[in-house]
N, C-alpha and C positions, 0 to 999 in steps of 0.2 A: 295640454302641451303648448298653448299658449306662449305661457311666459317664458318656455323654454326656448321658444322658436324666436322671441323678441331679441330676448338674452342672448341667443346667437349674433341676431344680425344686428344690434345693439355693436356687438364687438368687430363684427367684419366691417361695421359701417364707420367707424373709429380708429385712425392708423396708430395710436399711441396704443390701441387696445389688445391690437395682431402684434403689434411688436414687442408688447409684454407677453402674448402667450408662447411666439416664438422664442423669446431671452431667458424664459421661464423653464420651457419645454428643453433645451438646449442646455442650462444651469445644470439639472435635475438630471441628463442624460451621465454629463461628466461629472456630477460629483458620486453619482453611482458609480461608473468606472473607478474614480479615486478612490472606492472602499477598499479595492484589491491592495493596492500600494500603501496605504496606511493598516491594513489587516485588521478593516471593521467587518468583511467578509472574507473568511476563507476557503481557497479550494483544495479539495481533498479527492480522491480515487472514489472511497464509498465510508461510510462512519464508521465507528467501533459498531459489532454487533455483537450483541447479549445472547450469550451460549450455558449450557445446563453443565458447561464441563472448561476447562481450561490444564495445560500441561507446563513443567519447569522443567528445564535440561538444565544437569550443571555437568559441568566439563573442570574438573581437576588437572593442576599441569600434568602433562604426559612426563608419565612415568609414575604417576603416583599411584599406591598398593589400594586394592580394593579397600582396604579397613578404612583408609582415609576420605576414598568417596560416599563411603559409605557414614560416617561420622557428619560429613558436612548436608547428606539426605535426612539421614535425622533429626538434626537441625532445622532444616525446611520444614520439615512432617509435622514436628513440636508447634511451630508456629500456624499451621496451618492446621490442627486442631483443635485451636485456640477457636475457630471463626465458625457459629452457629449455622452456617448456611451450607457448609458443608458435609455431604451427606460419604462419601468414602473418599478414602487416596489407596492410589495403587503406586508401588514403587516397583521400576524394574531397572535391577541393579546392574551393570556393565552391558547393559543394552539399552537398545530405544525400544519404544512402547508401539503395541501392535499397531501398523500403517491406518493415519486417522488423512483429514482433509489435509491439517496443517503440516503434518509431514511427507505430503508429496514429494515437497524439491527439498526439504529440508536434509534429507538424508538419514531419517532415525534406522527405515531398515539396515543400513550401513553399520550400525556401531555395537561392537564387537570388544568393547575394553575396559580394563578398571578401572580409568580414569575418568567413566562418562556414565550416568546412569539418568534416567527420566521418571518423571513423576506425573499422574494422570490425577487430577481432580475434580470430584465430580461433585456439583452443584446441585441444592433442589430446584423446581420445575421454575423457568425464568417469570413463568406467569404468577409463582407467588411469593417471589422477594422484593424487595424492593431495591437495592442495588444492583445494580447491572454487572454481570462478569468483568465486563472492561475498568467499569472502576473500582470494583475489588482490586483485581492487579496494578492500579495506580497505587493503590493504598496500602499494597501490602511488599509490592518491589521494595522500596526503599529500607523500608524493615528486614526483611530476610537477607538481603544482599551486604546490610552493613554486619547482621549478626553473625551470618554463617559464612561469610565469600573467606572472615577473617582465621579460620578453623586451619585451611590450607593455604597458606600465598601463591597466590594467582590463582585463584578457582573463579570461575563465571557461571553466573548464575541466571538461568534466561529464560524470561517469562514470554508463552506463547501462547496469544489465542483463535480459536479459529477463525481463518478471514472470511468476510462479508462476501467477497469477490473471487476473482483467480489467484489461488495457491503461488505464492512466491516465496525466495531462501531467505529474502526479509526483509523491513520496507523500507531501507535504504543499503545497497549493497556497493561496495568501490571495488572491482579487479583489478589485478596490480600486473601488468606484462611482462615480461621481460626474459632474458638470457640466462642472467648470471641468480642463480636462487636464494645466493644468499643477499646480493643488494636488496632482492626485491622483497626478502623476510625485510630488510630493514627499512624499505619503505611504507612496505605495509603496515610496520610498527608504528611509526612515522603520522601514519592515515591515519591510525586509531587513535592516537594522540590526542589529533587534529577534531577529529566527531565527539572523544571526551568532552573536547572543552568547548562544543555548541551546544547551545541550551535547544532542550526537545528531545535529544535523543539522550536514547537508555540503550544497556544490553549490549555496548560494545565488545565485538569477538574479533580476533586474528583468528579465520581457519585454516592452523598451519598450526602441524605438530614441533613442538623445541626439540631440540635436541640434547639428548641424555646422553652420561656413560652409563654403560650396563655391562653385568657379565657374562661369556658365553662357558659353561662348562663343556670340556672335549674331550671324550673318551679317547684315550692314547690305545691302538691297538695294540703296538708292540709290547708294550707296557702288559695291555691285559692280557695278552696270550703267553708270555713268561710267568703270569702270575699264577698260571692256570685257572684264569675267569675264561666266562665268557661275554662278548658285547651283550647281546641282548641281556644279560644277566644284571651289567651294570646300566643300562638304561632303563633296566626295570626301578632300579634299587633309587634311581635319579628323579623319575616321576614319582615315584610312590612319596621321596625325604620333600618335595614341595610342591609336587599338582594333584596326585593320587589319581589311580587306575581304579581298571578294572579286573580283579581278580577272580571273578567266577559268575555263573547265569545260575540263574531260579528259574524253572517252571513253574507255572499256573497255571489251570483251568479256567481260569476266567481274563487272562491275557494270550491272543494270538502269538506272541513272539516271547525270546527267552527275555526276563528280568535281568539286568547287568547288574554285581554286586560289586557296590562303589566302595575302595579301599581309600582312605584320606587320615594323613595324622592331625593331631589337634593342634591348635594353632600355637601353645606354647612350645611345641615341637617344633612344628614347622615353621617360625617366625624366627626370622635374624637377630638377637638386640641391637646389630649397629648396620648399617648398610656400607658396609668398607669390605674389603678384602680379605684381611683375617678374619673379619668374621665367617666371610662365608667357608675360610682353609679349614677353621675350627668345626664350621657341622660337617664338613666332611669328612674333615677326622676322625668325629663319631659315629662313620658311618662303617659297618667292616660286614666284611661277605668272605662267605667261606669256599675255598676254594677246590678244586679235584680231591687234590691231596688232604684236605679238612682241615686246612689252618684257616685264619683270619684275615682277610688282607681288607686294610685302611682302604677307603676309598680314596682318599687324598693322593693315594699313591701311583695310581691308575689314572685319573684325572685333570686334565689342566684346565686351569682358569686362564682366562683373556681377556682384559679390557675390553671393548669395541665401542663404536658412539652407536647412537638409535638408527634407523631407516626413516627419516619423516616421510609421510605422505606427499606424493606430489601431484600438482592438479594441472591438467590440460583443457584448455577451451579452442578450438578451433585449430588446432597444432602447436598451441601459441599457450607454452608454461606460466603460471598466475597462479595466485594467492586473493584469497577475500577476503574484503574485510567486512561485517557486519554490524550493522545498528536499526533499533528500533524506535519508530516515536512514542513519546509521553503526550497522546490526548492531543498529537499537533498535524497538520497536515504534512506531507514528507516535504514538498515543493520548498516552505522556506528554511527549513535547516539544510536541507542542498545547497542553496546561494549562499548562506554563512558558509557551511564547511570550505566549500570551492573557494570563497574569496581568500579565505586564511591557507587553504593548501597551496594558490596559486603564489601568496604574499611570501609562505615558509620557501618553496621550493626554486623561488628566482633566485636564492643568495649563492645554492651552489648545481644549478640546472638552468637549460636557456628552457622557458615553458612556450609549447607551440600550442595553443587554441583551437578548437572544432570549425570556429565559427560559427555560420548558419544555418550549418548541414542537419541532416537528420539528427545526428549525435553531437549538438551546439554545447553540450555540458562537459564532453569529453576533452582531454587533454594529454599531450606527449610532451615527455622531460627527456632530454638531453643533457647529458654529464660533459659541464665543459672542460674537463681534464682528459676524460679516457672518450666522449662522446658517444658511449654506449645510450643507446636509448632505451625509456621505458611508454610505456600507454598504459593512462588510467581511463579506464571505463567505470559508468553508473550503470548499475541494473537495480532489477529486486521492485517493489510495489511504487517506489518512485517513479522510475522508465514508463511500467504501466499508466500510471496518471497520467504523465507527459503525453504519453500515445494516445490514449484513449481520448484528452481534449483537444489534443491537435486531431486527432480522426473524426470527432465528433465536431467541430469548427469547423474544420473540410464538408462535411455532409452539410453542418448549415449555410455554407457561403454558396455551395450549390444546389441546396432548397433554393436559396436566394436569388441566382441567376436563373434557374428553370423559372420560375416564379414568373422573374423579371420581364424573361422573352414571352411565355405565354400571352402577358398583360402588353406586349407592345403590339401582337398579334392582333389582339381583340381592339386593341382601342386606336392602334394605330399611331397612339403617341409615346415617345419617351417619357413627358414630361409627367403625364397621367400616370404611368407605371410605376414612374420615380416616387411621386406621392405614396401608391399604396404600399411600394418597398420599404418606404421611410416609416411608415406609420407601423409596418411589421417590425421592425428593426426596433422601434422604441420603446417598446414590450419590455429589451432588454429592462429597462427604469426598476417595472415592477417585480421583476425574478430577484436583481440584486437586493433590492430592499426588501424583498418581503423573506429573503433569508436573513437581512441584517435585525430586520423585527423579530422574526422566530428566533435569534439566536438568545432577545431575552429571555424568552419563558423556557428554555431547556436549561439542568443543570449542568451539562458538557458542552462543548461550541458546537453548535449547528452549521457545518460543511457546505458548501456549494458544491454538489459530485455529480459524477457523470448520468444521475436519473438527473440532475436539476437540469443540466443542457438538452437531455433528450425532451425533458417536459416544452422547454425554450424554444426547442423545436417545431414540437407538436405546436406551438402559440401561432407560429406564422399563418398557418392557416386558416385558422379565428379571427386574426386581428386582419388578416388579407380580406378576408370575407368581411368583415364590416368596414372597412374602406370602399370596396365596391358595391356595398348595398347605396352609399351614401352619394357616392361618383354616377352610378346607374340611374338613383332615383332623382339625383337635381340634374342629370341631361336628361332628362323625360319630361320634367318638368319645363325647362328652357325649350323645347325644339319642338315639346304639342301641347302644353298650354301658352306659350308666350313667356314665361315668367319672368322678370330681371334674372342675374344670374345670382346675385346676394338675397335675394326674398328666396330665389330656386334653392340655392345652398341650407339658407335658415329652417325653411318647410323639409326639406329632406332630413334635415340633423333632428328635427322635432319628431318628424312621422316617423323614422327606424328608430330612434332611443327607447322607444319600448323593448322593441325584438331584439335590440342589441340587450340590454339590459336584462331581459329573460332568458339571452343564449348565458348569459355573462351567472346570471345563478345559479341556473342549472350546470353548468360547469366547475363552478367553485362549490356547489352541494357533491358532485359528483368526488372531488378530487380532495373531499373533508375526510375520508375514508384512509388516502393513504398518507394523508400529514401526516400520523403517529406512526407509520411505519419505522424503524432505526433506518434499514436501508433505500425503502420509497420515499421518505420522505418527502427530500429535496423534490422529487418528482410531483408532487403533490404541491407544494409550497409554491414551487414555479408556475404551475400553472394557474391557483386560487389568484397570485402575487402580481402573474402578468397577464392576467385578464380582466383585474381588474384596471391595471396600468393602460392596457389595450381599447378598456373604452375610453378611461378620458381622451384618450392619445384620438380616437377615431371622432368623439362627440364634439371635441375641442380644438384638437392641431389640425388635423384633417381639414374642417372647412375653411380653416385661415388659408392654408395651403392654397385651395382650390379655387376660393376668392382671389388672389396672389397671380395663379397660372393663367395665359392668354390662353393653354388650349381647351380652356373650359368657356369659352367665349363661342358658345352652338348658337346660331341663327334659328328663328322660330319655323317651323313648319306648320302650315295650314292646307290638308291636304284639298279642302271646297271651295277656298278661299278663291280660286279664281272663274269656278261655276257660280260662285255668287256674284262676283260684279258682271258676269254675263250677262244675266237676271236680272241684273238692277236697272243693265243700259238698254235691254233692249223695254 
């Protein structure tokens, strides 16, 4: 260790030579930071994680008849039998599919209609394919949505996998506030627009039912009790001509309860040819029941028809009626197609709204539109796996700024200096260097972009204490040197950076052999990466910035101790 110890004080003893490891040190700090802003690293919640299963909702516009959701599932099914790695599909048709992770908040228990049905597909074991679930559905969205969305106009088509992390309604969500329901249908329209046309995001949905005319058939009592019918007679006769009953039970021995036997006419029966009015006068026309007296009476005659419009769904959050609007990303982190969409919703909606800003509250992304004719106001909130990101780095920054400070005061305790504390802070801090880069290195060798996520800052975390700890081996062992051998303080500093470079170096592999394990993780990853990336960052930082540093500080300027030192010139004089 020799040469290593020259090679130090070679450089402490050199002011052009500190001043390049500081400009150097410094350079390297911020041009890691610039990775975020130029997007040679990004940050993401947690990766795509490769699952043995993935599902597809489509949502036909409301109103539309089973046959037609069911034609554009077909559709899907076709193409997705096409793909060898699929080992079944399950379709369930005017419902969602039995409660899985991904439809927690999603709402599948919820859906009850023929305009919506779900599709479960089920993969062989992730351990022996070679694509990953997440980028099947890169590769096969764009396919299915241009072949089959076209079956029905307006049908959405939404590919869904299960998330790595906490269950959210999806990873970019805008609610839309307001009074009046139908502006706020039309801003919400508006929004979705707006997230079409930013590149990243897929799967744009309005969760907000259209509105249809439908018809209600009314049995006229007066009508039916002249006719000598009876109600229940003609609502039998009304189910049976287009939903079918139940007309009788079966027993079994080998079923506890009775068998209900399902009466249903076939579809050329029961299907319209036109969706108008006459048509429906006309099957009821051909509808005739017989009465007390044994004649025939028309249904048409007994019955009225009604225009009416639909009932849409309406959604409440907080007392405060709203509409969502959804999208999901393509392989991208959510954070930057948030600041596109924002800047363009904020640019659309100044021409006929005054926009009032969050600022740099908790909810700094959020925004309230005022109508400067009627000054109705509206709030757009973000939620869904975006907010999550946002919180969880802002929550996790918080915990490291106050690692940082305990840190800080423990170290001014012991040593009694600021400046000494300040050093081993700094030298923890610079770690950062190695985490950014060594996700910016990992993201060569994966085929998808390798995320900086919330294991990578915990990993960044866990570093302070490593790189805090070889700071102070190196501050402890050249003031031991300085104050009971005598030593200069630059020969103290050079022997201490040479004597711990071993033990730094063997904490430093055994921690990067340790955390070779969770590199290939999909979701450890980063946790992994960060630590190999800033430990090794950690030593230079401690074998190299570190002593510059301490050379540099007066309060490393310890006076020698000799504790016999003055029983010897007793001795000498007497």
């Amino acid at each position: 260790m020799k040469k290593f110890e020259s090679f130090i004080y070679d450089i402490l003893d050199n002011k052009s030579k500190k001043k390049l490891v500081i400009t150097l040190t410094a350079a390297a700090f911020f041009l890691a930071l610039l990775m975020f802003p130029t997007k040679l690293v990004r940050a993401k919640m947690l990766p795509g994680k490769s699952d043995n299963t993935f599902s597809i909702y489509i949502d036909t516009p409301t109103g539309s008849s089973i046959e037609q959701t069911k034609a554009v599932s077909d559709c899907v099914i076709d193409f997705i039998k096409q793909e060898d790695e699929v080992m079944n599909i399950e379709l369930f048709l005017g419902q969602g599919i039995p409660l899985d992770y991904a439809g927690l908040v999603k709402g599948t228990s919820m859906k009850r209609n023929e305009n919506v049905s779900e599709i479960c597909v089920n993969l062989t074991d992730k351990h022996h394919r070679e694509e990953p679930s997440f980028l099947m559905v890169q590769r096969l969205r764009p396919k299915i949505q241009e072949e089959c969305s076209s079956l029905t106009k307006g049908t959405s088509i939404k590919f869904i996998e299960q998330p790595s992390g906490p269950p959210t309604m999806a990873s970019i969500v805008v609610e839309v506030h307001g009074d009046d329901l139908e502006k706020i249908r039309g801003l919400a329209v508006e929004v979705a627009d707006v997230l079409s046309q930013t590149e990243g995001l897929v799967d744009i949905d309005v969760m907000a039912d259209e509105e249809y005319e439908r018809y209600e058939l009314i049995p006229d009592k007066d009508k039916i009790a002249r006719s000598g019918l009876g109600v229940d007679q003609v609502n039998n006769i009304i189910y049976l001509a287009f939903e079918g009953m139940v007309i009788a039970h079966k027993n079994s021995q080998n079923s506890p309860d009775q068998i209900p036997i399902f009466l249903v006419l076939d579809n050329s029966s029961k299907k319209l040819p036109l969706s108008n009015e006459d048509a429906l006068q006309s099957k009821l026309s051909s509808l005739n029941l017989m009465n007390k007296q044994g004649m025939m009476v028309s249904l048409s005659e007994v019955v009225t028809i009604r225009k009416v419009k639909s009932n849409p769904m309406i959604m409440h959050k907080n007392l405060s009626r709203m509409i969502n609007v959804i999208a999901e990303t393509d392989m991208v982190s959510q954070v930057y197609p948030l600041l596109d969409a924002r800047s363009m919703m904020l640019e659309k909606f100044e021409k006929e709204y005054i926009v009032t800003t969050a600022g740099l509250s908790t909810h700094m992304f959020d925004f309230t539109l005022e109508d400067k004719k009627t000054h109705e106001k509206f709030h757009i909130f973000w939620d869904g796996e975006m907010k999550v990101t946002l919180d969880t780095f802002r929550d996790l920054g918080a915990a490291f700024i106050t690692a940082l400070i305990l840190i800080f005061l423990l170290l001014v305790i012991y040593y009694k200096s600021f400046v000494i504390s300040g050093m081993v802070l700094l030298g923890s801090f610079l770690s950062l260097i190695g985490v950014i880069v060594g996700h910016w290195v990992a993201n060569w060798f994966t085929s998808e972009t390798f995320f900086l996520t919330a294991t990578s800052l915990i990993g960044f975390i866990a570093l302070i204490g490593i790189s805090s700890r070889n700071s102070l081996l190196l501050i402890d062992f050249a003031k031991s040197l300085m104050e009971m051998e005598g030593i200069k303080k630059r020969r103290a500093i050079a022997i201490a950076a040479a004597t711990r470079a071993k033990p730094i170096a063997l904490t430093a592999v055994a921690i990067i052999l340790g955390s070779a394990l969770l590199a290939g993780d999909p979701v450890f990853g980063g946790l992994g990466v960060a630590l190999i990336s800033g430990t090794v960052a950690a030593v230079f930082v401690s074998l190299l910035f570190i002593p510059v540093l301490m050379d540099n500080a007066k309060s490393m300027d310890f006076e020698p101790v000799h504790p016999f030192e003055e029983h010897r010139n007793i001795s000498i004089t007497k």
